[in-house]
C-alpha angles and dihedrals in degrees: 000000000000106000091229090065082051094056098041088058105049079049092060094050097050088055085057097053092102106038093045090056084236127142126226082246090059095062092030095108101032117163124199104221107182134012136194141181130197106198093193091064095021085223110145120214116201127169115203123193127209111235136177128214085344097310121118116246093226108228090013096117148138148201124203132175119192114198124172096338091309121107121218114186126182084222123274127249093202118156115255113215088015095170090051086046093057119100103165130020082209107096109229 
């Protein structure tokens, strides 16, 4: 994945903080987990996933499509609050 998309994306998600209800802390530790690219339609798909200390969140996910400068997400169920939510650092 082109660093640039990376960085678009985590962009993008930093604009969202707010709306989203969300904390720094709580996309602190975002993974993409998947990218790809069309080049027909030169649209780039990437899923991110909310971690914490290194542990996938399971469900919080999230889809987003960046296509000529405009984002297009299929909406995030990322964890608000994540670090008050947390009960163990051992993943079960």
């Amino acid at each position: 994945m082109p660093a640039e998309i990376e960085r678009l994306g985590l962009d993008y998600l930093d604009s969202k903080i707010e709306s989203w209800e969300l904390t720094k802390a709580d996309i602190a530790d975002l993974r993409v987990t998947d990218y790809h690219s069309v080049p027909s339609s030169g649209a780039h798909h990437l899923y991110f996933t909310q971690n914490y200390r290194g542990i996938p969140i399971t469900g919080a996910l999230l889809n987003l499509t960046i296509h000529e400068d405009v984002f297009y997400e299929s909406g995030h169920r990322f964890v608000g609050n994540l670090a008050e939510k947390i009960n163990s650092t051992t993943p079960s």
